[in-house]
Steps between C-alpha positions, in 0.01 A plus 500: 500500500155643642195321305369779409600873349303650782780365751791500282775799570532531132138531393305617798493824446386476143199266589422652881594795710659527838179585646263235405776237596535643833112427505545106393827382622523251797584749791193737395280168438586336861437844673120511325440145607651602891316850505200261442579290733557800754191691405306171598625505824434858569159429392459213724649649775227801445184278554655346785572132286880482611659673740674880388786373603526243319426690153779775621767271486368349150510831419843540598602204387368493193757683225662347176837519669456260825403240166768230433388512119704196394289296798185632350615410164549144646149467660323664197665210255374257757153606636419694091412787675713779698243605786535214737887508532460888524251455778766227687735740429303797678380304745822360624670877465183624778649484877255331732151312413434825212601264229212256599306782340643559163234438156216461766240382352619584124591265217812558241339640217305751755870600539643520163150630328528796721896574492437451112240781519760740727735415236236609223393799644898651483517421179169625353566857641899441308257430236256772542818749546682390188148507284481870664860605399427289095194723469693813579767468260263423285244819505875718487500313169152507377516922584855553325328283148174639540532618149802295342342365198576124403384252284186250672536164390284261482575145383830606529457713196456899477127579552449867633675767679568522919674667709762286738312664785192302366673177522610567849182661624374120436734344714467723788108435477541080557782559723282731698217200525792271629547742758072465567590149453759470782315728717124331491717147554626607862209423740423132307895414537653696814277244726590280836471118456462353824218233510661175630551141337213518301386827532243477782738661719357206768823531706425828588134355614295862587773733456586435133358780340614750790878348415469546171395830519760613744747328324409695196521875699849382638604444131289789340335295256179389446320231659328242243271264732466226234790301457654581184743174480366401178390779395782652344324728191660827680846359491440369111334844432799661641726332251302566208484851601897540451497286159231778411754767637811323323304455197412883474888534515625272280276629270595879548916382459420278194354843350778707570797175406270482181526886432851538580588246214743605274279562205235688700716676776253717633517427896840367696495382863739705717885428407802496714868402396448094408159468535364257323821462338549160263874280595591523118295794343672829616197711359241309651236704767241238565206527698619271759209681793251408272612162423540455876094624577386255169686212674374584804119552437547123270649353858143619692263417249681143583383521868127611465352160356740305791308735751177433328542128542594554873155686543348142473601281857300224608305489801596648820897568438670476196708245328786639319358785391589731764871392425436720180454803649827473714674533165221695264488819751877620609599445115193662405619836723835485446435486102218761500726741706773437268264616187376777693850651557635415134212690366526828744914513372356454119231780540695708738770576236325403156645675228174595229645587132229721393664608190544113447113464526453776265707317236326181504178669469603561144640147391186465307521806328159611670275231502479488858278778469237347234268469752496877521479582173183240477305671806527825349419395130192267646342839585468573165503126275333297825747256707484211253598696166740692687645154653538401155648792352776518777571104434538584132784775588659259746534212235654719303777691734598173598492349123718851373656496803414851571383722741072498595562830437553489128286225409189694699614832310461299167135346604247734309227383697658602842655746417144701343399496860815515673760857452902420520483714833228278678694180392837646661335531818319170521837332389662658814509240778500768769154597421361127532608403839116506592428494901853383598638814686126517622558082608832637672367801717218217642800271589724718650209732664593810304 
């Protein structure tokens, strides 16, 4: 069985997506570390450092399927590290003296730090495009609930009236500044590294910075003149970026698992025939999308502080730490992109129970809206006395068991200021949703 649900044919496609795989699986992840190889040769060959022969039949040479993976697999468990029986590889598949040429002047991680970045820039636009397609579902959302009118809770508890627009207005906001996020976080990560054994680049000896400079045009990346070998902050920030991103997620699914509870039944993720379905409870429709982005966003909160720690090697060239990363990143993708989609399916087809909303707005008989009444009778008693009076009413609805309704109608005190008409009106939660359809138009850029 695969080690891990990302590679297994029964749970890959709950915990990854076709795409992103394609991205991290050996074939793709030999071809980044050969199109490095090649573009160094082309580079090479520009300044006149080896011949142009020579880095044409690299070039042709140099593809995924000429590998004999199980050999590389062999020399990697022997040497620790997969670039020097790749390069034997190469060079022995390169007719004539072009071999002679391969990883001129480069070390392995120049290799592997750069195919890691190719590898990261595919996935951060799948990222970038599945943030793009969560935010749309999302505004259709926000506009359709602009004014559905649902209890706020805070503490868990009923505290004022929103609309579910509101709510996701909020969300599209901090998914929005993951997309800033992702965006800003391009030019530090999508950089060359190509600066020797110890960064110096002195094997190059005058013509380091031109190679690394070419190299980066043949590539289209950057070029990043210090050596970045141990300096692996963009890589950790990278990371952290997509628990920030999961977290946003798992935090928008727990919502809508917690509000599609029985007992408060107010939102359902989209539901086709066995769904969700339960192996002994026929009338079971669980919210088995949003389990699967919880799970997921718990699984890369687990990688950020092992990427943190690998943000710390010694010296020159790291010792162990850079073994984190070969794990930390692919699962990273492959779990983000696996969030990503979940949540576009749950928002795409989310079913909203408005008239559900409505009803548990009046499980406390009105005092949801106390804070309404207060306001308007602290115009006329001051804030404090008004507070008071209010409190007084609640204690007692909730002692009688009553609506706030009735005991406020039976406060003298309130009710010489306030008339049974104004009361009706400032018990109606539609009138107290404050700025949220104003919150949604901002959001949604209506």
């Amino acid at each position: 069985m695969p080690v891990h649900v990302t590679d297994s044919l029964v749970f890959r496609d709950l915990y990854s997506t076709p795409e992103m795989r394609a991205i991290f699986d050996d074939a793709h992840l030999v071809q980044c570390w050969l199109d490095v190889e090649a573009a160094l040769a082309r580079a090479q060959a520009r300044l006149g450092i080896i011949p142009e022969a020579a880095a044409t039949e690299i070039g042709h040479k140099a593809t995924a399927g000429a590998i004999d993976l199980d050999a590389l697999r062999e020399g990697t468990n022997l040497v620790g590290y997969p670039i020097l029986p790749l390069v034997r590889q190469l060079a022995a598949l390169c007719e004539g003296d072009a071999g002679r040429y391969v990883h001129w002047g480069a070390t392995t991680q120049d290799i592997m730090d750069t195919a890691n970045v190719l590898q990261l820039r595919r996935a951060m636009e799948l990222l970038e495009h599945g943030l793009e397609e969560l935010i749309d579902r999302l505004v259709v959302q926000a506009r359709r609930h602009r004014d559905t009118v649902m209890a706020g809770r805070t503490h868990g508890q009923h505290a004022l009236p929103i609309t579910f627009g509101f709510k996701v207005a909020i969300w599209i906001d901090e998914l929005r500044r993951h997309t800033e996020r992702l965006v800003q976080m391009r030019p530090r990560l999508l950089r060359v590294q190509f600066a020797g054994a110890v960064g110096t680049l002195a094997s190059m000896r005058t013509q380091g910075e031109a190679v690394h400079r070419v190299l980066a045009e043949e590539l289209k990346l950057s070029p990043a003149y210090i050596p970045w070998h141990t300096a692996r902050d963009c890589f950790g920030e990278f990371v952290a970026f997509c628990g920030l991103l999961t977290a946003t997620l798992g935090k928008m699914a727990n919502e809508i698992a917690t509000l599609q509870k029985t007992e408060v039944a107010e939102v359902e993720e989209p539901f086709v025939p066995g769904k969700g379905s339960s192996s002994t409870m026929p009338q079971k429709r669980n919210p088995i999308l949003c389990e699967m982005v919880i799970g997921i966003a718990r699984l890369v909160a687990q990688q950020v502080p092992a990427m943190l720690a690998a943000t710390m090697p010694q010296h020159e060239r790291a010792m162990g730490e850079w073994h984190v990363e070969w794990d930390a990143i692919p699962h990273t993708c492959l779990l983000s992109a696996a969030a990503l989609r979940h949540s576009i399916t749950i928002f795409d087809g989310l079913v909203v129970h408005g008239e559900a909303m409505r009803r548990n707005l009046d499980q406390t008989q009105g005092q949801i809206m106390a804070e309404a009444v207060m306001m308007h009778l602290a115009e006329y008693v001051g804030r404090q006395h008004a507070h008071d009076l209010v409190y007084r009413a609640c204690l007692l609805a909730g002692q009688r068991q009553t609506p706030l309704r009735t005991a406020l109608l039976g406060d003298g005190e309130i009710m010489a200021v306030l008339s049974a008409e104004e009361l009706d009106y400032l018990l109606d939660p539609g009138n107290y949703t404050g700025l949220s359809p104003d919150v949604v138009d901002a959001a949604t850029g209506d």
